[in-house]
LORO-881771 format. One record per residue: residue in three letters; residue number from 1; x, z, y of N, C-alpha, C in turn. Coordinates in steps of 0.001 Angstrom, whole numbers, padded with zeros to 6 digits. Layout:
BEGIN
REC rest  nr    n_c1    n_c3    n_c2   ca_c1   ca_c3   ca_c2    c_c1    c_c3    c_c2
REC  ALA NUM       X       Z       Y       X       Z       Y       X       Z       Y
...
This chain:
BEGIN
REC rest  nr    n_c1    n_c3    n_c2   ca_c1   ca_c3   ca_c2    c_c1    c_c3    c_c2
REC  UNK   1 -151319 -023592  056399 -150643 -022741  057339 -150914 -021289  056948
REC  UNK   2 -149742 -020509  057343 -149808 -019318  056673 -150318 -018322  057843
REC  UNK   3 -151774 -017657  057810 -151980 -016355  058581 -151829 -015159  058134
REC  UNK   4 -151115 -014294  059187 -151050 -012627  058876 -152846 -012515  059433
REC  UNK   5 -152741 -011500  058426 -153948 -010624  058050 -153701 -009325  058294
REC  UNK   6 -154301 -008302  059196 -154312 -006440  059031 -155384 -006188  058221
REC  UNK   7 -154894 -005448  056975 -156317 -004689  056760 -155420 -003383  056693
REC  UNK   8 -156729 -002353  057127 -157196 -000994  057230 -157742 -001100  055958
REC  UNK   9 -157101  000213  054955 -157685  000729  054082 -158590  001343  053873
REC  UNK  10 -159196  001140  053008 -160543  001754  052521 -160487  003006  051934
REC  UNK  11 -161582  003721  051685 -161798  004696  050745 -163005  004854  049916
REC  UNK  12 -163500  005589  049557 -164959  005988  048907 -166301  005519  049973
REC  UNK  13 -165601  006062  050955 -166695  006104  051986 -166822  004918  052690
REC  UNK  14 -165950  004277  053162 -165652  003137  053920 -164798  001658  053221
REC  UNK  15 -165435  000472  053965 -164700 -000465  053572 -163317 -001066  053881
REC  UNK  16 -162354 -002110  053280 -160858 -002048  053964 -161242 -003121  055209
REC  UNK  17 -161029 -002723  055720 -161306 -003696  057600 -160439 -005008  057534
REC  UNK  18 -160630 -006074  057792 -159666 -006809  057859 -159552 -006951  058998
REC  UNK  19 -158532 -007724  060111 -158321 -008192  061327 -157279 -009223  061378
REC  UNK  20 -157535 -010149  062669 -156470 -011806  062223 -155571 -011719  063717
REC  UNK  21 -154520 -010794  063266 -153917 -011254  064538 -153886 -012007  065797
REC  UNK  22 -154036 -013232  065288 -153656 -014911  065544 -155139 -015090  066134
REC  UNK  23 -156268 -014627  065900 -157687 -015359  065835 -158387 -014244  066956
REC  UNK  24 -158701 -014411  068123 -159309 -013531  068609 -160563 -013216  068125
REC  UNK  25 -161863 -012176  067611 -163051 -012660  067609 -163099 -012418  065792
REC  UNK  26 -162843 -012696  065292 -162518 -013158  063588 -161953 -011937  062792
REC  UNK  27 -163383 -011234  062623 -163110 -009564  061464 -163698 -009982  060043
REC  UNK  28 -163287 -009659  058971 -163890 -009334  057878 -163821 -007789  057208
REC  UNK  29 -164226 -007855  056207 -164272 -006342  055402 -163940 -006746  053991
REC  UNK  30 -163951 -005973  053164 -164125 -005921  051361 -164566 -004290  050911
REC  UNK  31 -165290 -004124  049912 -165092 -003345  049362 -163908 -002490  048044
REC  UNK  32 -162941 -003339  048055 -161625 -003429  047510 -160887 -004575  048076
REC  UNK  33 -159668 -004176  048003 -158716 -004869  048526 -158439 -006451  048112
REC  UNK  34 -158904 -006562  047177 -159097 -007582  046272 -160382 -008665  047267
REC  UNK  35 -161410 -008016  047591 -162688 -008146  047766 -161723 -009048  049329
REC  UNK  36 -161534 -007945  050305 -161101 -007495  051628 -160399 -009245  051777
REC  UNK  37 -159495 -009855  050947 -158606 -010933  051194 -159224 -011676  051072
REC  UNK  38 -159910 -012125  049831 -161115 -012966  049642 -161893 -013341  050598
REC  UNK  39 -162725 -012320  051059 -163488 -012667  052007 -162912 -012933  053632
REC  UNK  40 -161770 -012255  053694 -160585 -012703  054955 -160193 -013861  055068
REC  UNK  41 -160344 -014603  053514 -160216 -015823  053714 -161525 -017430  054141
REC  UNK  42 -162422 -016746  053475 -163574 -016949  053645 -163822 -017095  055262
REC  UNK  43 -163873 -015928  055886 -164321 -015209  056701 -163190 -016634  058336
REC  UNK  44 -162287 -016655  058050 -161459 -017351  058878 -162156 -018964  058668
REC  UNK  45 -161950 -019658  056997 -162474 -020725  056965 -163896 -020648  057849
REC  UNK  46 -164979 -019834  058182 -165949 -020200  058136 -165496 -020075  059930
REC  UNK  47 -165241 -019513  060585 -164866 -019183  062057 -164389 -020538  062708
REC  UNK  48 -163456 -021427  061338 -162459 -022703  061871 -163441 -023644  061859
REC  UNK  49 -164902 -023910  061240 -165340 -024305  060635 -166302 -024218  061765
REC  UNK  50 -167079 -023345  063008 -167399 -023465  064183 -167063 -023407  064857
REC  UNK  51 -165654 -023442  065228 -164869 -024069  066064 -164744 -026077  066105
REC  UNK  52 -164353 -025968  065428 -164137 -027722  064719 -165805 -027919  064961
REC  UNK  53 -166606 -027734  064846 -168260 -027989  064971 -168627 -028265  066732
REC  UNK  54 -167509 -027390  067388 -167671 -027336  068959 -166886 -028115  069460
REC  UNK  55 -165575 -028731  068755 -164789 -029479  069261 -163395 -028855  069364
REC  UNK  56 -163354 -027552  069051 -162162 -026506  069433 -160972 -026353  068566
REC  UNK  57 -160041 -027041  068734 -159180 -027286  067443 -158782 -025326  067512
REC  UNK  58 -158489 -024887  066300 -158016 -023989  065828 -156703 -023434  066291
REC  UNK  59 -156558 -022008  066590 -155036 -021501  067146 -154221 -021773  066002
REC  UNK  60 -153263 -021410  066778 -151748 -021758  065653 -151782 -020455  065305
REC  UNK  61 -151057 -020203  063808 -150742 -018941  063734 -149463 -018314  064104
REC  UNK  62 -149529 -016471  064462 -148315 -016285  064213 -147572 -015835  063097
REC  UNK  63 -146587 -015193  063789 -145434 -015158  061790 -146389 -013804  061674
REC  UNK  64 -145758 -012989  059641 -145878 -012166  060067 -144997 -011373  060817
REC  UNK  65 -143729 -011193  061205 -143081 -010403  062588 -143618 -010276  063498
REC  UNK  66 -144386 -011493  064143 -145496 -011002  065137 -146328 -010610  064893
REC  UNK  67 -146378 -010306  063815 -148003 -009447  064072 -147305 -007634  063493
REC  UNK  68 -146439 -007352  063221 -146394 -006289  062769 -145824 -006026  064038
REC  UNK  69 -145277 -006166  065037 -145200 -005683  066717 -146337 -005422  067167
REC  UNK  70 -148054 -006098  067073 -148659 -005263  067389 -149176 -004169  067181
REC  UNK  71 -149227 -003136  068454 -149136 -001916  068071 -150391 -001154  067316
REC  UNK  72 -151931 -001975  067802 -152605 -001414  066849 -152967 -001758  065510
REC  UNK  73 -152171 -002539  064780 -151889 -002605  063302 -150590 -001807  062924
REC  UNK  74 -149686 -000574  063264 -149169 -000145  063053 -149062  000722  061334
REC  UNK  75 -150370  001241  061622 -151075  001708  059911 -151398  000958  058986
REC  UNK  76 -151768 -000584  059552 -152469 -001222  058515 -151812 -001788  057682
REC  UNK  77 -152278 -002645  056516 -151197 -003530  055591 -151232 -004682  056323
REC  UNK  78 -149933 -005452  056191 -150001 -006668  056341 -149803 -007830  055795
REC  UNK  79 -150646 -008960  055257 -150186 -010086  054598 -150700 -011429  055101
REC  UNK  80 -150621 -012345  054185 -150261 -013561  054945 -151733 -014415  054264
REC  UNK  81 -152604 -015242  054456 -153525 -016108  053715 -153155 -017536  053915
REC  UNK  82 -153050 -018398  053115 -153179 -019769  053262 -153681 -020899  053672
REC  UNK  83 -153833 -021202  055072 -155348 -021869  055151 -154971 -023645  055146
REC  UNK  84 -155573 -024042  055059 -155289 -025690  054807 -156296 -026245  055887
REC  UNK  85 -155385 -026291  057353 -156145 -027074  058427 -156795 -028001  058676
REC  UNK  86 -156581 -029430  057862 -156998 -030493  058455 -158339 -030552  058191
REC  UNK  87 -158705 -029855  057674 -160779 -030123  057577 -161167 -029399  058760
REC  UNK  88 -160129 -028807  059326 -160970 -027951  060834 -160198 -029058  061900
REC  UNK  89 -159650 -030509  061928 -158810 -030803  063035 -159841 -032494  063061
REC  UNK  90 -161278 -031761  062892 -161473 -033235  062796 -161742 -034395  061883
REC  UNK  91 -162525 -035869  062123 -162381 -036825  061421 -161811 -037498  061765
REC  UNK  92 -161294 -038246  060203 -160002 -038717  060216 -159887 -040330  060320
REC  UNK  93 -158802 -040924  061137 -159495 -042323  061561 -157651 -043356  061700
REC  UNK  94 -158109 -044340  060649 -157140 -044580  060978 -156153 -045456  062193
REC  UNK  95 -155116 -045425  062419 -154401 -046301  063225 -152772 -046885  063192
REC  UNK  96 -152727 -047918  063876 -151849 -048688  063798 -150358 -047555  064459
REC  UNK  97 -149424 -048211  063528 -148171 -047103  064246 -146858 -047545  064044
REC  UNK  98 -146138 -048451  065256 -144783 -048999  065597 -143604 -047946  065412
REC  UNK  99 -142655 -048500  064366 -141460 -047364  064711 -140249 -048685  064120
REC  UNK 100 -139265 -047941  064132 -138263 -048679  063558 -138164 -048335  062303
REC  UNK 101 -137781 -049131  061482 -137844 -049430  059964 -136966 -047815  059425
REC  UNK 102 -135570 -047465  060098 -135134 -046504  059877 -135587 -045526  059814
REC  UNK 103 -136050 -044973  060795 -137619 -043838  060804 -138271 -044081  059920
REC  UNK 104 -139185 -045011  059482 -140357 -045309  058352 -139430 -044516  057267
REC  UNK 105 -138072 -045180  056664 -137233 -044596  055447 -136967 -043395  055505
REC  UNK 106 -136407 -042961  056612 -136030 -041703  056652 -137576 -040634  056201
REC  UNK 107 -138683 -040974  056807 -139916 -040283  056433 -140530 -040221  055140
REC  UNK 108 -140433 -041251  054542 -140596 -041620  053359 -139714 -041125  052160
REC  UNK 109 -138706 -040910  052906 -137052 -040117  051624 -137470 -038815  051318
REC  UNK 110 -138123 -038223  053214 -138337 -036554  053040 -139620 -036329  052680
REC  UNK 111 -140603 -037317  052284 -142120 -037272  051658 -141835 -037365  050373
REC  UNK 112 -140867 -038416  049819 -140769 -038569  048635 -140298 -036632  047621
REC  UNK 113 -139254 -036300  048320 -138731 -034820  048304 -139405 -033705  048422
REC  UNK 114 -140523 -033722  049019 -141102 -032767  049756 -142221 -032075  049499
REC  UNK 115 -142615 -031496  048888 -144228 -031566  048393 -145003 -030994  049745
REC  UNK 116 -144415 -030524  050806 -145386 -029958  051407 -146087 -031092  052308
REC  UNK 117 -145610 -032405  052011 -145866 -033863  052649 -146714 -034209  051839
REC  UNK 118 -148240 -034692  051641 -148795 -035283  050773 -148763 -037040  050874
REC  UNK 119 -148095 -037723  052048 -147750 -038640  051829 -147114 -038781  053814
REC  UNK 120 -147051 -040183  053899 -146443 -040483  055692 -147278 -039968  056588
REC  UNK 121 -148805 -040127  055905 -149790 -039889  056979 -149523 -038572  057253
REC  UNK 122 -149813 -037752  055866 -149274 -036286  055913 -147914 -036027  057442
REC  UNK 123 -147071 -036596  056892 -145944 -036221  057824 -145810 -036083  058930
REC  UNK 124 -145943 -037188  059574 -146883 -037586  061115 -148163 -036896  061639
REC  UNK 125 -148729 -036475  060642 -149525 -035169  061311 -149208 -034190  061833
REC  UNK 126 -148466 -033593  060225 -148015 -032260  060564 -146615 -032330  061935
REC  UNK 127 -145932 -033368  062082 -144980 -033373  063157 -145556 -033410  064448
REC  UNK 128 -146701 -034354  065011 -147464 -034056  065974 -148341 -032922  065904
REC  UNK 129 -148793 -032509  065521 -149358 -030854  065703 -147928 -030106  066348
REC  UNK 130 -147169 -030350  065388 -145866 -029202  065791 -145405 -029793  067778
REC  UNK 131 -145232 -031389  067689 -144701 -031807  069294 -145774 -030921  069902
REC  UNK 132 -147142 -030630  069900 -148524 -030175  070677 -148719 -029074  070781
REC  UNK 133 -147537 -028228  069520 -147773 -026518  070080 -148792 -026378  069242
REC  UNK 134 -149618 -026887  068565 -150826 -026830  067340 -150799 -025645  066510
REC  UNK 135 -149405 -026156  065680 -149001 -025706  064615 -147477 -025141  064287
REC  UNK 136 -147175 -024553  063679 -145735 -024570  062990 -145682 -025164  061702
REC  UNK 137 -144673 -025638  061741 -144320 -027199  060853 -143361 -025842  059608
């Protein structure tokens, strides 16, 4: 899932600030901009990472459009980090699951197509997160 990121630029004197829209609570820094994303990314994994430890599944993110409406990132840059949820949603367990044969194919046509599906299980995840408001699919 893709998060907008603000960072505040740096200079000589100071580091580039990061901030997570989407994440109340959840700042990083860098000493280059380079540094600043890195550790923004870091910095979120490790936040999802005591959340999921407490039981707290992780916010959804927003786009970036929403986040460049808020007004105090107006100055800052904005970009997007990659995070790969399911190690913060929990262990994974399997179960039994009734559908009609048509559904099974149809899921299986758009897994086969799809890379962002790593297989059915994949699919059925990511679609229930999305029915739950979780995630954007």
């Amino acid at each position: 899932m893709f998060f907008p990121i603000a960072i505040e630029t740096g200079n000589e004197n100071y580091a580039y600030s990061v901030a997570f829209p989407s994440i109340d609570g959840c700042y990083s820094a860098g000493d280059t901009l380079d540094e600043a994303i890195y550790n923004a990314k870091e910095a979120i994994e490790l936040f999802f990472e005591v959340m999921a430890e407490d039981g707290i599944i992780p916010p959804s993110a927003i786009t970036l459009e929403e986040a460049a409406k808020f007004e105090e990132y107006q100055d800052w840059k904005l970009t997007v980090i990659d995070i790969d949820m399911e190690p913060y949603l929990g262990k994974s367990s399997k179960i039994n699951v009734t559908m009609p044969n048509l559904l099974s194919k149809k899921i299986d046509d758009v897994v086969k197509t799809n890379p962002k599906y790593k297989n059915r299980s994949s699919f059925l995840q990511l679609a229930t997160m999305h029915e739950l408001g979780l995630t954007e699919v």
